[in-house]
DRENDO-1510 file (C-alpha; in Angstrom, 1 decimal, always signed):
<recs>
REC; n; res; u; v; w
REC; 1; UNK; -14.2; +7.9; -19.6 .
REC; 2; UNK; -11.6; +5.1; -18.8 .
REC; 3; UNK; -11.4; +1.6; -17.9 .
REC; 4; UNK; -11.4; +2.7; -14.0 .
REC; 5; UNK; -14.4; +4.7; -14.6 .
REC; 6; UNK; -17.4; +3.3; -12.6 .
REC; 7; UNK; -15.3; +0.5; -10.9 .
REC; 8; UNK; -15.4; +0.0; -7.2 .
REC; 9; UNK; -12.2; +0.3; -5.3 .
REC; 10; UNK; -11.2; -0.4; -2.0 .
REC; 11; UNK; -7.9; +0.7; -0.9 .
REC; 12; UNK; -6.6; +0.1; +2.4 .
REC; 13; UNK; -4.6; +2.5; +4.5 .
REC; 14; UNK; -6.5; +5.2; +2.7 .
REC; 15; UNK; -6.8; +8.0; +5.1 .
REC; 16; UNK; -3.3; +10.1; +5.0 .
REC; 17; UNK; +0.0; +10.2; +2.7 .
REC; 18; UNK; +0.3; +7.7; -0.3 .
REC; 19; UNK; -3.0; +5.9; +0.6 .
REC; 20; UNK; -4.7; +9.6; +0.4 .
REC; 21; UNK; -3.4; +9.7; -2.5 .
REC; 22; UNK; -4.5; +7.3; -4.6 .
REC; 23; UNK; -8.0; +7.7; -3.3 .
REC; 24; UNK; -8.2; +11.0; -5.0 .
REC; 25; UNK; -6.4; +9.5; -7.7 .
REC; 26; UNK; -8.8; +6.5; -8.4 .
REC; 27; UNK; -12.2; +9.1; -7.8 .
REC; 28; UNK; -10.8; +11.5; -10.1 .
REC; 29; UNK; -10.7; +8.7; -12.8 .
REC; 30; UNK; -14.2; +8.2; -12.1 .
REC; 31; UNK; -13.7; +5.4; -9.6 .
REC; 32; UNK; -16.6; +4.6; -6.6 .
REC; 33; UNK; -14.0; +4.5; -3.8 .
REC; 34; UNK; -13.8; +2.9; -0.6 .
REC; 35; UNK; -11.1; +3.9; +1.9 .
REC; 36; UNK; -10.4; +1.9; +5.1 .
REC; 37; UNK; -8.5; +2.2; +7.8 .
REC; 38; UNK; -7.9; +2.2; +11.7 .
REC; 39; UNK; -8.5; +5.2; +12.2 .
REC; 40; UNK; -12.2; +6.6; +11.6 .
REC; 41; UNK; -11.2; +10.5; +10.9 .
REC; 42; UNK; -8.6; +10.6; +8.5 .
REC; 43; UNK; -10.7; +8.0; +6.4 .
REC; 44; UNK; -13.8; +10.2; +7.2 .
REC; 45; UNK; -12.5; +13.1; +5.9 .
REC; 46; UNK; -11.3; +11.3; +2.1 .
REC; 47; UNK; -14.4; +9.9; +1.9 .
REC; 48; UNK; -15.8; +13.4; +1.8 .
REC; 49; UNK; -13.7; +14.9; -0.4 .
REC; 50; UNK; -13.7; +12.7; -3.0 .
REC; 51; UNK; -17.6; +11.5; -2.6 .
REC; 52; UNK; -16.4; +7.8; -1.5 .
REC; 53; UNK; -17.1; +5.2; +1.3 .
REC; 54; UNK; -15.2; +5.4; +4.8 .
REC; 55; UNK; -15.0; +2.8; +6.7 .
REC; 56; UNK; -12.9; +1.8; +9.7 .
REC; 57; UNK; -11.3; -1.4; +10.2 .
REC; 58; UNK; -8.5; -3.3; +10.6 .
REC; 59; UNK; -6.8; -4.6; +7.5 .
REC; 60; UNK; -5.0; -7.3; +9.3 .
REC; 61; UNK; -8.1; -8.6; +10.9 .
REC; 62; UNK; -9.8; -11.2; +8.5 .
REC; 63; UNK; -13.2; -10.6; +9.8 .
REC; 64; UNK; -13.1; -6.5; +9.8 .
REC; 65; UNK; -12.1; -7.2; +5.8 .
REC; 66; UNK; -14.8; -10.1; +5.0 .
REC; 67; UNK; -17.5; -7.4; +6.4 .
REC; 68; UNK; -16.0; -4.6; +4.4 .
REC; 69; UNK; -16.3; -6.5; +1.3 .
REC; 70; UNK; -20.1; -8.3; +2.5 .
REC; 71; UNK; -20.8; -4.7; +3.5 .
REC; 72; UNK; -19.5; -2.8; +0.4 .
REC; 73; UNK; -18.4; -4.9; -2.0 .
REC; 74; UNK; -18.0; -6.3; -4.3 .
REC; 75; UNK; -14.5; -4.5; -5.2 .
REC; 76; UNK; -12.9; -5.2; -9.0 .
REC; 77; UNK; -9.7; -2.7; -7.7 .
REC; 78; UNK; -7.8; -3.6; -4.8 .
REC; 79; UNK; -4.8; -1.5; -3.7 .
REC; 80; UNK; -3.2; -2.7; -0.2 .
REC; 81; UNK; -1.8; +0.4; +0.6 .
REC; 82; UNK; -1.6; -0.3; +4.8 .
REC; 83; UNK; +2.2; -0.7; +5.7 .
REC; 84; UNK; +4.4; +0.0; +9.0 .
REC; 85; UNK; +8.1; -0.1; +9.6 .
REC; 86; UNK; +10.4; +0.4; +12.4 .
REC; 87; UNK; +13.9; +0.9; +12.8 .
REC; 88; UNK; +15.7; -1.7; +15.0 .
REC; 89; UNK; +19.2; -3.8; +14.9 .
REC; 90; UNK; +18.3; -7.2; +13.8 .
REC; 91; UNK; +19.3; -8.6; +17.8 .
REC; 92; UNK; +17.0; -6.4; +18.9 .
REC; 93; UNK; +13.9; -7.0; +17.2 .
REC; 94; UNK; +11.2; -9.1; +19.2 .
REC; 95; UNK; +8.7; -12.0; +18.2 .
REC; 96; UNK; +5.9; -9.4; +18.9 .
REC; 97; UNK; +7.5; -6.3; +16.5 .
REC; 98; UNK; +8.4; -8.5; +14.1 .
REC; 99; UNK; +4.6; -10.1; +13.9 .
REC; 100; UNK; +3.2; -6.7; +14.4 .
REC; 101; UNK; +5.2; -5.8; +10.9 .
REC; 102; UNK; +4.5; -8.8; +9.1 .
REC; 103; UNK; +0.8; -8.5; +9.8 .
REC; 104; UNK; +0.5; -4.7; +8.7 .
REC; 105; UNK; +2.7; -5.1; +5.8 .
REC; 106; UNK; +1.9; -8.7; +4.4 .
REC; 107; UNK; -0.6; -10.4; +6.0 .
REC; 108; UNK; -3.3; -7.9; +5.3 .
REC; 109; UNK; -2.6; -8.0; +1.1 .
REC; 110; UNK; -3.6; -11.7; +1.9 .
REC; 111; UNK; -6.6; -11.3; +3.9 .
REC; 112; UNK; -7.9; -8.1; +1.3 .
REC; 113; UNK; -6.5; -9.8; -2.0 .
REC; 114; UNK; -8.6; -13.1; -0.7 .
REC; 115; UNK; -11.4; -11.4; +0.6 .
REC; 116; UNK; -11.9; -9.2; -2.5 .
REC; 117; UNK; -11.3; -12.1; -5.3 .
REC; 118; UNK; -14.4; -13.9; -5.3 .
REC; 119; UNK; -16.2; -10.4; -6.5 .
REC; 120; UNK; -13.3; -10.2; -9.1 .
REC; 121; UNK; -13.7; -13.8; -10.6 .
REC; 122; UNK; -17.5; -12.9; -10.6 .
REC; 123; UNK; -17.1; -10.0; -12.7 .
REC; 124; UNK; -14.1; -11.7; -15.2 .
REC; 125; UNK; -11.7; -8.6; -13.9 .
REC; 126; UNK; -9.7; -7.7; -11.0 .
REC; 127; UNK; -7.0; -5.2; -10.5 .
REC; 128; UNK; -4.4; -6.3; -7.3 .
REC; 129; UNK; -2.0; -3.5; -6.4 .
REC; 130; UNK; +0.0; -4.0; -3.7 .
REC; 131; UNK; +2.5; -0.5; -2.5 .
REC; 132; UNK; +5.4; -2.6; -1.3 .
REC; 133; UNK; +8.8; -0.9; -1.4 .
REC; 134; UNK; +12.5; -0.6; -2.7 .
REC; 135; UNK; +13.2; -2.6; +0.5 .
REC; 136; UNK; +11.0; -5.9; -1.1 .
REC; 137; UNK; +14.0; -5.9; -3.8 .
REC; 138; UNK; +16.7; -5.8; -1.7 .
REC; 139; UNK; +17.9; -5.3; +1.6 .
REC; 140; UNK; +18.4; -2.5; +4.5 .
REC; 141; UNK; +20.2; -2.9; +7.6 .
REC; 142; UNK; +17.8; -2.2; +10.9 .
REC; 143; UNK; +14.4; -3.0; +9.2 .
REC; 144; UNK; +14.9; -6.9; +8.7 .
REC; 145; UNK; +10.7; -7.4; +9.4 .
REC; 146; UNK; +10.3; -4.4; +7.2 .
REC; 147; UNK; +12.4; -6.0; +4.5 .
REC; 148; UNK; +11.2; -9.7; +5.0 .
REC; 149; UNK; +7.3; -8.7; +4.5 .
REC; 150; UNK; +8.4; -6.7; +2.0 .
REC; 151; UNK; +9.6; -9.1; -0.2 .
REC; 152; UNK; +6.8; -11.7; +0.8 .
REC; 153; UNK; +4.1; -8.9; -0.5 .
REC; 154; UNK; +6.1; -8.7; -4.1 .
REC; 155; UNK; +6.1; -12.4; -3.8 .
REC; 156; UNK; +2.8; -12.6; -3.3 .
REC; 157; UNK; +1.6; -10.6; -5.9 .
REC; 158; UNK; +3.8; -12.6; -8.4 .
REC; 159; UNK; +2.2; -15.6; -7.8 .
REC; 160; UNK; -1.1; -14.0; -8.0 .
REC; 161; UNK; +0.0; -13.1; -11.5 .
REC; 162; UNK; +0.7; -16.3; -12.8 .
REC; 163; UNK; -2.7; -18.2; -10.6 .
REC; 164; UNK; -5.1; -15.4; -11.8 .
REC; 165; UNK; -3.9; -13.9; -15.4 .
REC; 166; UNK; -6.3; -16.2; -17.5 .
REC; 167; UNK; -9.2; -14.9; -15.5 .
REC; 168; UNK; -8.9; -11.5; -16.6 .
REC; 169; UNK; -7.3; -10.3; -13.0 .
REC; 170; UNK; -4.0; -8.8; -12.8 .
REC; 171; UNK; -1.6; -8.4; -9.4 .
REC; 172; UNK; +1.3; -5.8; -9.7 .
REC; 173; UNK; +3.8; -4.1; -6.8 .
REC; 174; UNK; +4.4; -0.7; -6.6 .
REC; 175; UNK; +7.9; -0.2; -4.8 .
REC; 176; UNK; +8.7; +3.1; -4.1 .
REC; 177; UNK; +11.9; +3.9; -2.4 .
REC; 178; UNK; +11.9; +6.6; +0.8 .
REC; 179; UNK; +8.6; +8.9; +0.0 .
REC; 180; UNK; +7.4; +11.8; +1.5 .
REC; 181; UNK; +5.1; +10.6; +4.2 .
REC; 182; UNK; +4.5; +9.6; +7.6 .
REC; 183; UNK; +6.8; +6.7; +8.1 .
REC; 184; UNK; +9.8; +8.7; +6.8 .
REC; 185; UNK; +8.9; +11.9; +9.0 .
REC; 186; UNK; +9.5; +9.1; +11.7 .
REC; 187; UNK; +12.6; +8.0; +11.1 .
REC; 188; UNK; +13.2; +11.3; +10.6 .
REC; 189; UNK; +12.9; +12.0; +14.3 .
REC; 190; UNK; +14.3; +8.9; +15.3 .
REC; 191; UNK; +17.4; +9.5; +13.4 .
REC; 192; UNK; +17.1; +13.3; +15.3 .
REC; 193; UNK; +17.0; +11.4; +19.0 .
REC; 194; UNK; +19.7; +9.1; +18.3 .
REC; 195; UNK; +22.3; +11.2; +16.5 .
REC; 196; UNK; +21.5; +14.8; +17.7 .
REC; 197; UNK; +21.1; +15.9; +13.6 .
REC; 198; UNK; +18.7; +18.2; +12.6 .
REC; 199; UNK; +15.1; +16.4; +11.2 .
REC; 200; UNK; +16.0; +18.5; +7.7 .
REC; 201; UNK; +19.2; +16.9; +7.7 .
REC; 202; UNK; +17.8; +13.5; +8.5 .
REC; 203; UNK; +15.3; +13.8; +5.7 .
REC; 204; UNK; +17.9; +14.9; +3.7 .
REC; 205; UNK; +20.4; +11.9; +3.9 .
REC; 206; UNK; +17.3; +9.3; +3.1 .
REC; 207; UNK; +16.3; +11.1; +0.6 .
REC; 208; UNK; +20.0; +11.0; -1.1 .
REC; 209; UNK; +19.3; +6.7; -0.6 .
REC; 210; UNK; +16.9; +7.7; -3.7 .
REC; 211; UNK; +18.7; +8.0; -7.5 .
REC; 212; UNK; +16.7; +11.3; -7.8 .
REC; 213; UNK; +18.0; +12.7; -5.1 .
REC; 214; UNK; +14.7; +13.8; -3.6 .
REC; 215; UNK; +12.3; +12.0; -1.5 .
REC; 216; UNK; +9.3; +10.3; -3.7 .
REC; 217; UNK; +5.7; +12.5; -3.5 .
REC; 218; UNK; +2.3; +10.3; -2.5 .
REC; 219; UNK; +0.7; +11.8; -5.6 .
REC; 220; UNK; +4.0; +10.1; -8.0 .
REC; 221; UNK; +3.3; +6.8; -5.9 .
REC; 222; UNK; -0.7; +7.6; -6.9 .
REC; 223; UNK; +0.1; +8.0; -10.6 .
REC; 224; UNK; +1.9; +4.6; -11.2 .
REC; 225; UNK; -1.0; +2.7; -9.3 .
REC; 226; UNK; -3.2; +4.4; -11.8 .
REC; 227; UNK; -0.9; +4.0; -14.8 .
REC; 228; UNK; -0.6; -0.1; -13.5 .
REC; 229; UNK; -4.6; -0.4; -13.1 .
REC; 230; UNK; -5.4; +1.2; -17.1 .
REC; 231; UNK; -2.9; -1.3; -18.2 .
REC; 232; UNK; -3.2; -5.2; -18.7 .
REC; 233; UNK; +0.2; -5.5; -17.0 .
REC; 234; UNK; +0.6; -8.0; -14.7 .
REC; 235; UNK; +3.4; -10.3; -12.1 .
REC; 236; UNK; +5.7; -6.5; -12.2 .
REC; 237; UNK; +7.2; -4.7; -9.5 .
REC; 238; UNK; +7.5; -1.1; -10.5 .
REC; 239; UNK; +10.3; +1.1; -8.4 .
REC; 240; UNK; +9.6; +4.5; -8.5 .
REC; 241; UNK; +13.3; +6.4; -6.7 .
</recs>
């Protein structure tokens, strides 16, 4: 047994690629997971793997989280795992795609972290894990909303650090830098329409963005939230490249 074992988690985003992930990861601890997300299948199927809750909502819409949590809750793990970027020159970018980016990737860590406290404070401990990215320590040309929510969600969980330590609740970031998964396959074929390069050689140049080289797995990205969740670590921002 550990400290995750018999917790409930909730982590958002949860049906494919890092989110997938650390589902498994957190059941295989001995977690009760809940997974969310848009998108009923993919969540569907997690859930049955790993013997946890699906259930699909929107985790930028405040009342699809607070009846999640009335629903299934209360959670004493949180891991806002939902994110979306796009690739666009700064002059480019409209109100609409830059709200759309700074709902997905910011806004819903507020609504979940909020939603899911109350049950934390109740029970004198709370994990917050947040999967931010490289990008919310420093910059990246074409994905200023990427980059600005980015930040805000390491900010975020900072300040939940220093509001919430005493009460037994920690809040940490994860930052990985380009991984293996969805959003990267897409920029992938973006970089493949604009430039006329192969998506193997696209891959291959983000991946070189990364010290090791090689593009970050979900399941590396699923063994530092686990490693952050065991540990009474708190306010850090982990980079895993």
């Amino acid at each position: 047994m550990t400290a995750i074992t018999c917790r409930h988690a909730l982590v958002t985003g949860g049906g494919t690629g890092i989110g997938a992930a650390i589902a498994r990861a957190l059941a295989a601890e001995g977690a009760q997971v809940t997974v969310i997300g848009r998108r009923a299948g993919p969540i569907e199927q997690i859930a049955r793997d790993i013997g946890g809750t699906a259930i699909a909502a929107d985790a930028t819409d405040r009342t699809d989280i607070d009846r999640v949590v009335a629903d299934a809750g209360p959670f004493t793990i949180l891991v806002n795992n939902a994110g979306l970027a796009e690739s666009t020159p700064f002059a480019k970018v409209t109100a609409s795609a830059w709200r759309q980016v700074m709902a997905v990737n910011l806004d819903a860590a507020f609504h979940c972290s909020q939603a899911a406290l109350p049950g934390m404070l109740a029970a004198g401990h709370g994990r917050i894990v947040t999967i931010a990215s490289i990008a919310g320590l420093r910059g990246g040309a074409y994905i200023a909303p990427y980059v600005a929510a980015k930040h805000g969600a390491v900010g975020l969980m900072r300040a939940l650090a220093e509001e919430l330590g005493s009460k037994g609740i920690t809040a940490n970031a994860i930052c990985p830098g380009y991984a293996d998964t969805e959003i990267v396959a897409v920029a992938a074929r973006n970089i493949r329409e604009k430039t006329g390069r192969s998506e193997e050689e696209a891959r291959a140049d983000l991946a070189r963005f990364n010290p090791s080289g090689r593009l970050i797995t979900p399941e590396e990205i699923a063994d530092a939230v686990i490693e952050i969740v065991l540990s009474d670590r708190t306010g850090e921002a982990v980079e895993i490249a």
